[in-house]
KEPAGU-801139 format. One record per residue (C-alpha): residue number from 1; x, y, z. Coordinates in pm, 1 decimal, always signed. Example, Ala and Ser with C-alpha at 12.3 -4.5 7.8 and 13.67 -1.06 7.14 Angstrom:
// KEPAGU-801139
+--------+----------+----------+----------+
: lumlum :     east :    north :       up :
+--------+----------+----------+----------+
:      1 :  +1230.0 :   -450.0 :   +780.0 :
:      2 :  +1367.0 :   -106.0 :   +714.0 :
+--------+----------+----------+----------+
This chain:
// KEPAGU-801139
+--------+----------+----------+----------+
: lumlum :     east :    north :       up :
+--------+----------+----------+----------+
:      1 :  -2355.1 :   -302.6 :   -512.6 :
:      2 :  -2709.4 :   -460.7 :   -423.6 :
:      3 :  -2521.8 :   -660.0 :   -115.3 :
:      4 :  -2310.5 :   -368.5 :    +13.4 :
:      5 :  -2590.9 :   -110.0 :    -28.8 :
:      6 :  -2815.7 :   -412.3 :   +207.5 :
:      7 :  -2530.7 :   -471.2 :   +453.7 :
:      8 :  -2418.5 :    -88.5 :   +554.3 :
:      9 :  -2688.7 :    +75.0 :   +357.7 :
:     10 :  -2742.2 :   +265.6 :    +52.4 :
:     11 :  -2599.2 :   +604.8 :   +170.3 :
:     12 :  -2352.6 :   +457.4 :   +379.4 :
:     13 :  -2053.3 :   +631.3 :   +187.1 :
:     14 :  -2162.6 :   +948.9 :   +175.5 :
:     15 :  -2066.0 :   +991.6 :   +495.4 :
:     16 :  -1716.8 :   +878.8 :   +456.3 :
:     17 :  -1451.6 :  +1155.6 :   +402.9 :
:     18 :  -1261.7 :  +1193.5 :    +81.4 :
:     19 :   -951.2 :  +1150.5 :   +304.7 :
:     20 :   -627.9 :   +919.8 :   +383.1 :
:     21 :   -705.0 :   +705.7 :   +647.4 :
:     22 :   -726.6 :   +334.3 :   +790.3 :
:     23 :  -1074.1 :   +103.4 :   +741.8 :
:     24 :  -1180.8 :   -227.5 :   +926.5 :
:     25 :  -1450.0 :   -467.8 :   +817.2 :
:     26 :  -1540.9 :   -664.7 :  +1153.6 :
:     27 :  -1832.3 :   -998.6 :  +1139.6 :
:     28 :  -2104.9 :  -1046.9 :  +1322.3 :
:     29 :  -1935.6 :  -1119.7 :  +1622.3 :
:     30 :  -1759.4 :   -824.3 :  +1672.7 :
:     31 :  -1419.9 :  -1032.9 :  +1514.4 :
:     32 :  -1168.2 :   -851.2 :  +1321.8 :
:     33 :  -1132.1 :   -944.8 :   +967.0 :
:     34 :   -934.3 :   -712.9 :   +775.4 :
:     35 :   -753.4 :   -378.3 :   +807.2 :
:     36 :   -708.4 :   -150.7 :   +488.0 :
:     37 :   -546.3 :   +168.0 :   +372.1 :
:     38 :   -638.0 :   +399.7 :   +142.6 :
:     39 :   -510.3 :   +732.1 :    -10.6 :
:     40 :   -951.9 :   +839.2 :    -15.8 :
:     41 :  -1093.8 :   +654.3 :   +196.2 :
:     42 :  -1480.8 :   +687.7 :     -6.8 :
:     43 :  -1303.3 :   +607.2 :   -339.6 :
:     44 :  -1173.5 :   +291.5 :   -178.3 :
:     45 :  -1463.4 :   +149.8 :    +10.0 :
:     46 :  -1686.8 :   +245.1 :   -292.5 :
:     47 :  -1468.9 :    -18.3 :   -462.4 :
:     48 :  -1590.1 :   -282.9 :   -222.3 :
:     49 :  -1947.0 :   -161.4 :   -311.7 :
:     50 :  -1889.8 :   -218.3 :   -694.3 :
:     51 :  -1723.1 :   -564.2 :   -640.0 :
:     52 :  -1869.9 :   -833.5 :   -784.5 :
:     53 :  -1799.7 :  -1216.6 :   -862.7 :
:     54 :  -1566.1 :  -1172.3 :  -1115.2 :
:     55 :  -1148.4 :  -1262.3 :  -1013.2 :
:     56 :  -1011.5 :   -933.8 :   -990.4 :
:     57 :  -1274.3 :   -836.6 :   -726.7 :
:     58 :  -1364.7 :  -1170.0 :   -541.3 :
:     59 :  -1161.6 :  -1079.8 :   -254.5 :
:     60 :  -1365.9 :   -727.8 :   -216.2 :
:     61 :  -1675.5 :   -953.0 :   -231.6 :
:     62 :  -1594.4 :  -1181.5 :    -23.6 :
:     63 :  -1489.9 :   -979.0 :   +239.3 :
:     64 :  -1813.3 :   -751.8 :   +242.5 :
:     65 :  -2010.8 :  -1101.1 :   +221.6 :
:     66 :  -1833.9 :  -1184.5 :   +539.5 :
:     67 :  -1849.0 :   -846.5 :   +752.8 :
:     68 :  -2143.5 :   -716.9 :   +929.0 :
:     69 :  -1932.4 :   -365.3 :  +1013.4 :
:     70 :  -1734.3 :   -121.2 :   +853.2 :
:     71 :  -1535.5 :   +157.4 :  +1111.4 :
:     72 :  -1309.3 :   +414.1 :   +964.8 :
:     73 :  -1070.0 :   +645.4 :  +1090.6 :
:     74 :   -876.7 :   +960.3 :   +940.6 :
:     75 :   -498.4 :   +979.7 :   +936.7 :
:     76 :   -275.7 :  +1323.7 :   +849.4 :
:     77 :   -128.4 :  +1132.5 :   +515.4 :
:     78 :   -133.6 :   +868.8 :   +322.5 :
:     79 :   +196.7 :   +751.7 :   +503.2 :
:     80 :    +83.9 :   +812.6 :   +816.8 :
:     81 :   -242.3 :   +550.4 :   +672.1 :
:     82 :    +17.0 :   +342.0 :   +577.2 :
:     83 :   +225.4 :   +326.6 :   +904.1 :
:     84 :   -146.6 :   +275.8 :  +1117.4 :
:     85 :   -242.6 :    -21.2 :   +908.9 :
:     86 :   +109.0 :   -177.4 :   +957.1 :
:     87 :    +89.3 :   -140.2 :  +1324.2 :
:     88 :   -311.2 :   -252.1 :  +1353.9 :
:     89 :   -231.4 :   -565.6 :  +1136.7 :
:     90 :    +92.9 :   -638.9 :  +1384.1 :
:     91 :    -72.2 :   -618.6 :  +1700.2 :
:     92 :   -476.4 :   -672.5 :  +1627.0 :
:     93 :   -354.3 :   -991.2 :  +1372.3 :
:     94 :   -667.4 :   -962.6 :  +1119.8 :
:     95 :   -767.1 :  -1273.9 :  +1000.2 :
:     96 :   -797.7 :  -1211.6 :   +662.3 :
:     97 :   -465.3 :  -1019.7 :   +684.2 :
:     98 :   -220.0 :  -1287.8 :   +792.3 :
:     99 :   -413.9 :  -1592.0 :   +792.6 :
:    100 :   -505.7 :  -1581.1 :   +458.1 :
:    101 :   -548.6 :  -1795.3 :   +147.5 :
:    102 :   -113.5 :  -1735.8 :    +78.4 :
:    103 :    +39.0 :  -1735.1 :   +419.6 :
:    104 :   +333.2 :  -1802.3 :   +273.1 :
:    105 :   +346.6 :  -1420.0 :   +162.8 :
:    106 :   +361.3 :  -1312.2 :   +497.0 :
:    107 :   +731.2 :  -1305.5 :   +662.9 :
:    108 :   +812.1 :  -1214.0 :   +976.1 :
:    109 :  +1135.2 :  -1150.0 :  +1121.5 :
:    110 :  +1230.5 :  -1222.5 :  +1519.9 :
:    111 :  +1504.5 :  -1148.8 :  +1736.2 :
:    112 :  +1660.1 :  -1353.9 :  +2035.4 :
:    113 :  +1938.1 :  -1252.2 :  +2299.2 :
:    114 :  +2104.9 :  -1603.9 :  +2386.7 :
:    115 :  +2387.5 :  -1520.8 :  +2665.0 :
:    116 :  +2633.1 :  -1244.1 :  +2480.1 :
:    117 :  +2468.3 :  -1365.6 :  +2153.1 :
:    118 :  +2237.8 :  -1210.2 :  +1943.8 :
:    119 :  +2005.5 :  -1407.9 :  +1681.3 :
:    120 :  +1821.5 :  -1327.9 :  +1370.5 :
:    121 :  +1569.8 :  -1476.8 :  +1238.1 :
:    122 :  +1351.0 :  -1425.3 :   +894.4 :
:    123 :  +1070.5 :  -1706.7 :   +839.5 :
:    124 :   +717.8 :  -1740.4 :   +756.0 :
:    125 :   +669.7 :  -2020.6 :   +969.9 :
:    126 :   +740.0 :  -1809.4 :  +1390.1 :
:    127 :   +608.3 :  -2100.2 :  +1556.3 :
:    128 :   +899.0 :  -2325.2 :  +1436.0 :
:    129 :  +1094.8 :  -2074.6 :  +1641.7 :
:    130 :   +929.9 :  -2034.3 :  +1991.9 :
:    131 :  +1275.1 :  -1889.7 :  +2131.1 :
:    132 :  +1235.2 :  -1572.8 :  +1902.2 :
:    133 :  +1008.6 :  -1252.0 :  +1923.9 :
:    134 :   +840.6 :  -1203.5 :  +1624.2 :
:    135 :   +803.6 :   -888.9 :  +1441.9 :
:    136 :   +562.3 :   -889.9 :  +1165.8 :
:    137 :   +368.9 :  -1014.0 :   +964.2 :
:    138 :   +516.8 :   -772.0 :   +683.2 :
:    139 :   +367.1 :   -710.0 :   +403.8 :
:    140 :   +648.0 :   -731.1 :   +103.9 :
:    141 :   +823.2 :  -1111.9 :   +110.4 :
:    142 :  +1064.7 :   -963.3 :   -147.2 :
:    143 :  +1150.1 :   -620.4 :    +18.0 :
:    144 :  +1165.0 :   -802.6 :   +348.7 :
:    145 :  +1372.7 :  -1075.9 :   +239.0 :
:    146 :  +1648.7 :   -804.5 :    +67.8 :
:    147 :  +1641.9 :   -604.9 :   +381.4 :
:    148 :  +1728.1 :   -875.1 :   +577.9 :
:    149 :  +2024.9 :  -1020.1 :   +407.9 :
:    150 :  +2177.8 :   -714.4 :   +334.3 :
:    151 :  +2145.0 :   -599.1 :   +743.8 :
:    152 :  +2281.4 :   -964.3 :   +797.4 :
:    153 :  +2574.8 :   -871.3 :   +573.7 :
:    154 :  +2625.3 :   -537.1 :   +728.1 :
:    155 :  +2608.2 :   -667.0 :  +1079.8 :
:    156 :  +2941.9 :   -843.7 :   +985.1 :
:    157 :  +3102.8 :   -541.3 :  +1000.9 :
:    158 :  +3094.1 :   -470.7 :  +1349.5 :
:    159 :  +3035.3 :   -855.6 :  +1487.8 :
:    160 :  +3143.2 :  -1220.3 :  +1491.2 :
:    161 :  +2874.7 :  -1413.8 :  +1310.4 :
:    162 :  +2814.9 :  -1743.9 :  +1441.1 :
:    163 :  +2841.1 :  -2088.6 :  +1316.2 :
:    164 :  +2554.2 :  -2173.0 :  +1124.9 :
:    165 :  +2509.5 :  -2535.2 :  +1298.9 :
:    166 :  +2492.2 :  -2356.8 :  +1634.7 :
:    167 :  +2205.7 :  -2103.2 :  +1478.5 :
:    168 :  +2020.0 :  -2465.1 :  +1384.5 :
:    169 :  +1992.7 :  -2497.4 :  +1740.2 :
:    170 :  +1677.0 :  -2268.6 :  +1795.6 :
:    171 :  +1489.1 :  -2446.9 :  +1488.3 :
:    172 :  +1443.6 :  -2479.9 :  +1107.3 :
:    173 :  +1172.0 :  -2445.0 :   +914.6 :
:    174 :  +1141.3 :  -2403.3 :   +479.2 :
:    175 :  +1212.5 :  -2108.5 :   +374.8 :
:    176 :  +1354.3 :  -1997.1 :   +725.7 :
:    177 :  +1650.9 :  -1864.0 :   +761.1 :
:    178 :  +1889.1 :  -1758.2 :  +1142.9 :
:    179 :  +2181.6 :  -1532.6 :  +1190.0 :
:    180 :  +2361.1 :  -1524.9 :  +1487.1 :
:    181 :  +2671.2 :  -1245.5 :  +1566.6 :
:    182 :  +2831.7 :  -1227.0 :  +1894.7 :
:    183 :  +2994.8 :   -889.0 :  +1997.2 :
:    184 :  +2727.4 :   -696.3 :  +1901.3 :
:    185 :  +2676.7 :   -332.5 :  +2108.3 :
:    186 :  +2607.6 :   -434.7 :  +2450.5 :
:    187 :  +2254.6 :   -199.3 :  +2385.4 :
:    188 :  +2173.7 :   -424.9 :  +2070.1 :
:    189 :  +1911.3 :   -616.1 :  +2288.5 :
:    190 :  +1668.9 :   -285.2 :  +2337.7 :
:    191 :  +1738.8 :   -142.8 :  +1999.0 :
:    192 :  +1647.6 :   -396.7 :  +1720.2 :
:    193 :  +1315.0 :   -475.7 :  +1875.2 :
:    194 :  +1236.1 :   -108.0 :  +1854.1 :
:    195 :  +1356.3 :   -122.0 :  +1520.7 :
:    196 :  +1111.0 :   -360.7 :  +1389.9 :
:    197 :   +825.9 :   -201.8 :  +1603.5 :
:    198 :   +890.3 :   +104.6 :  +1416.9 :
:    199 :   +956.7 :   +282.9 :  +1758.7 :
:    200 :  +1299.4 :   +398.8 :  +1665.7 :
:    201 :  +1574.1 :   +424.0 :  +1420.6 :
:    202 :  +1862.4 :   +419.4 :  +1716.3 :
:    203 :  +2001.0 :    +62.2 :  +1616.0 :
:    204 :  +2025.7 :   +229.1 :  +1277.7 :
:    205 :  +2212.0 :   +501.7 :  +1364.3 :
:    206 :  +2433.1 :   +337.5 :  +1610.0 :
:    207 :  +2515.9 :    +86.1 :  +1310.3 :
:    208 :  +2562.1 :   +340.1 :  +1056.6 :
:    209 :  +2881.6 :   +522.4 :  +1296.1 :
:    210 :  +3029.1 :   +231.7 :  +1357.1 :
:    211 :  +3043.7 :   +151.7 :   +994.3 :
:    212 :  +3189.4 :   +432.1 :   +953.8 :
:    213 :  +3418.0 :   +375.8 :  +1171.3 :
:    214 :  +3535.3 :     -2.2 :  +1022.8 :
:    215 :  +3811.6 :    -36.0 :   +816.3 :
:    216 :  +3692.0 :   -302.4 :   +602.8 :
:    217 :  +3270.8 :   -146.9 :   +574.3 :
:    218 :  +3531.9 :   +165.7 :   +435.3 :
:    219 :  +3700.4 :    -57.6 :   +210.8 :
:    220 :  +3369.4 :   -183.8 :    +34.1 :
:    221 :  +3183.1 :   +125.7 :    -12.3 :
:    222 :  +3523.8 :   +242.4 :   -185.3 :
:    223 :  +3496.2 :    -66.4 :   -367.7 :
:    224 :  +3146.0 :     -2.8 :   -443.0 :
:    225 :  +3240.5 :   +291.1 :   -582.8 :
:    226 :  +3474.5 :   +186.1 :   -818.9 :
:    227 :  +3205.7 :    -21.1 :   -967.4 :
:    228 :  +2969.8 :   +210.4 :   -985.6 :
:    229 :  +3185.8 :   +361.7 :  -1274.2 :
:    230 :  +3186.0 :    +70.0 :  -1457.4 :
:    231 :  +2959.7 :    +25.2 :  -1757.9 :
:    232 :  +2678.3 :   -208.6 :  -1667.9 :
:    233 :  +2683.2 :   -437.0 :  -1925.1 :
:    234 :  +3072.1 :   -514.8 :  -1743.9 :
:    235 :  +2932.2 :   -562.9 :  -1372.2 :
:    236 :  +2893.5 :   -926.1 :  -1435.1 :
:    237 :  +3299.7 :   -945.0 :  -1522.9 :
:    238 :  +3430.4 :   -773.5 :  -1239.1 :
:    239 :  +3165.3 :   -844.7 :   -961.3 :
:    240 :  +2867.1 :  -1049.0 :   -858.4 :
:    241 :  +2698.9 :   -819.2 :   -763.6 :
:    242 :  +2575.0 :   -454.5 :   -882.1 :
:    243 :  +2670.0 :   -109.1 :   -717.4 :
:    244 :  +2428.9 :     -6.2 :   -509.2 :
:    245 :  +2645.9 :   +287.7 :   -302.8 :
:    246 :  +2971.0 :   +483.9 :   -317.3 :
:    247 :  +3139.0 :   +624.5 :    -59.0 :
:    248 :  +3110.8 :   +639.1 :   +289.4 :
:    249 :  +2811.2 :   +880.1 :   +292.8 :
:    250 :  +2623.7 :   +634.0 :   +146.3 :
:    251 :  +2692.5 :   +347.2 :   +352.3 :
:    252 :  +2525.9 :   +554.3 :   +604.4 :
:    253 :  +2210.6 :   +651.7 :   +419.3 :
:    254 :  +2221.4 :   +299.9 :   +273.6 :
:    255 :  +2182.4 :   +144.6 :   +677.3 :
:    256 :  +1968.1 :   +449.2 :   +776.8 :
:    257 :  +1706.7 :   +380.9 :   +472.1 :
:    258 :  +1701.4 :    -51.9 :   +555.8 :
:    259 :  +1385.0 :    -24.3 :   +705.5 :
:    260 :  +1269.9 :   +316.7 :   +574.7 :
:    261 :   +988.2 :   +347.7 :   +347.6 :
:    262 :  +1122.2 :   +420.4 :    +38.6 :
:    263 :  +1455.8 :   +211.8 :   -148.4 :
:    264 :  +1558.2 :   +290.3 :   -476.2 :
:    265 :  +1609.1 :    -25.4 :   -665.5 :
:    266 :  +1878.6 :    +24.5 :   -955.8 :
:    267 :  +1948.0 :   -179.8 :  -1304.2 :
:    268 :  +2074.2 :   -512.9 :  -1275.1 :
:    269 :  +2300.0 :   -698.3 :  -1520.0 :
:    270 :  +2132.7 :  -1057.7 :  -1469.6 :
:    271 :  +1793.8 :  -1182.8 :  -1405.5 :
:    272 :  +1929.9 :  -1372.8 :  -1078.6 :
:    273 :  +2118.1 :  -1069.9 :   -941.1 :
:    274 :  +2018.1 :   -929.7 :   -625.5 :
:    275 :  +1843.0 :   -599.0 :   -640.2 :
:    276 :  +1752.8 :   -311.9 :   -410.3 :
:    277 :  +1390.9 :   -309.3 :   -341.1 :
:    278 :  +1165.8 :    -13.2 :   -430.3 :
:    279 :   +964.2 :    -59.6 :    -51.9 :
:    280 :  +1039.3 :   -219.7 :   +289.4 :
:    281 :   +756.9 :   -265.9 :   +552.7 :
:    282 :   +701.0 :   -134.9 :   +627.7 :
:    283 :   +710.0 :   +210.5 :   +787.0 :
:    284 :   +773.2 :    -10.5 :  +1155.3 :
:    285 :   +886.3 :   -266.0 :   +933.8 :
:    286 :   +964.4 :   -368.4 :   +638.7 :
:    287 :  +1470.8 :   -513.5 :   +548.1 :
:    288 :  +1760.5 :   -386.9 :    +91.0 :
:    289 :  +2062.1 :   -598.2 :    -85.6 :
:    290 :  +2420.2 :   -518.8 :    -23.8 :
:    291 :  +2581.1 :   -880.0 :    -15.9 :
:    292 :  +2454.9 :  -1205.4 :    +76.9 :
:    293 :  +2113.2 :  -1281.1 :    -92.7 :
:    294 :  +1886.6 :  -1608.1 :    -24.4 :
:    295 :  +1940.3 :  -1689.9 :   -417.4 :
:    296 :  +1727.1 :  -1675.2 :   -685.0 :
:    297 :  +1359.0 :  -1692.1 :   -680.7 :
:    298 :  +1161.3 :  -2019.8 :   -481.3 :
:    299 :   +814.4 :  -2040.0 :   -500.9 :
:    300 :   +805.4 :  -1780.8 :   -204.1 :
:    301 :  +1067.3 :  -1598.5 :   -346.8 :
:    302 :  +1330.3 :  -1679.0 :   -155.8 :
:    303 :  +1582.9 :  -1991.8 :   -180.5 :
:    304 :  +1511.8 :  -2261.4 :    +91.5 :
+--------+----------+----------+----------+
């Protein structure tokens, strides 16, 4: 309290709104550290005031040890906050943010047009991969990872995945992991990009008709469904893997939610099974699990 109330000064929060909005905590040279959210923005910077030395609160110290500034902004809702921070962390890269004490929290996913081909690639380590654009860095390794497999296995649908030798090509890297799929809408190159910068939901929506228009994407929501009656504690006798849809509907809001805010993850009958995950990125963001799944847990959560 002492060091925040001598940094920003002692009535410093009394001029900050009770309101959802974005914060930044910037050094003495005018550098970026950190970009937060918050639901009440004085409740939450009064918790970097209280912060002291013990563990729980050593990263709120340390940061107002470290800044010489604090600038705040209001935002309409607390999801609007959210989606602000996401896009100020992707494009002003805070240090403390990304480049932190656990950068191997931090995956980003990339996309790269090679001739008719179009490549995929999730990874905490982009600059194994200088051929892709990176998207990122998202905040959820878990709901990032689950979105991404599950749009891999969706993605089979409607193209011809690649060899995986010939996705080696571009780079590997622990914990890295590249999808390739020729035949993909000729308008695939525009779309995903503006996926990931959370500028549009078009390569959704073209993806969801077409699923609805494939035989076989048909054939395993149907299946899907069938399992979905089955009593949990069977799921592991007839299937790998848990319902998570039914019906053709669903496979649409299922490819329409991938990178929405909100996923609903639902009982699993095994500790290694692949679940839907409660949150993806991020608003612009975030990837949930239909089918193929990196495994279970590595120390970064995913299987290398």
């Amino acid at each position: 309290m002492k060091l925040f109330d001598e940094k920003f000064g002692a009535q410093f929060l009394a001029g900050v709104p009770s309101r959802p909005g974005v914060y930044r905590f910037y050094d003495a040279a005018g550098g970026l550290l950190y970009v937060g959210k918050a639901k009440d923005l004085r409740r939450r910077l009064g918790q970097y005031r209280t912060a002291g030395r013990k563990k729980p609160e050593r990263k709120r110290f340390a940061l107002v040890k470290a800044a010489a500034r604090i600038a705040w902004e209001i935002c309409e809702s607390e999801l609007s906050a959210a989606l602000t921070e996401v896009h100020l962390i992707q494009t002003l890269h805070p240090r403390r943010n990304v480049a932190s004490a656990f950068p191997f929290l931090y995956p980003f996913v990339g996309i790269h047009i090679h001739e008719r081909e179009t490549y995929f690639c999730l990874t905490t380590s982009p600059a194994a991969f200088p051929a892709f654009d990176f998207h990122g860095a998202f905040r959820s390794r878990e709901a990032t990872g689950e979105a991404f497999f599950s749009l891999m296995r969706l993605l089979r649908f409607v193209g011809h995945p690649v060899p995986r030798p010939r996705c080696r090509q571009f780079g590997t890297a622990a914990h890295s992991y590249v999808r390739g799929f020729r035949r993909l809408p000729s308008d695939a190159s525009e779309r995903w990009p503006r996926l990931l910068q959370g500028a549009s939901r078009e390569a959704l929506e073209s993806l969801a008709v077409r699923l609805l228009e494939h035989a076989g994407a048909r054939r395993e929501a149907e299946r899907l469904d069938r399992l979905r009656k089955v009593p949990p504690d069977a799921w592991c006798l007839a299937e790998r893997n848990p319902p998570v849809a039914s019906g053709a509907n669903e496979v649409v809001a299922l490819v329409l939610d991938l990178l929405g805010c909100r996923l609903h993850r639902r009982a699993t009958c095994s500790p290694h099974a692949p679940a839907v995950p409660r949150d993806v990125v991020h608003g612009p963001t975030s990837i949930p699990a239909v089918g193929e799944h990196p495994g279970p847990a590595s120390p970064i959560g995913w299987k290398s």
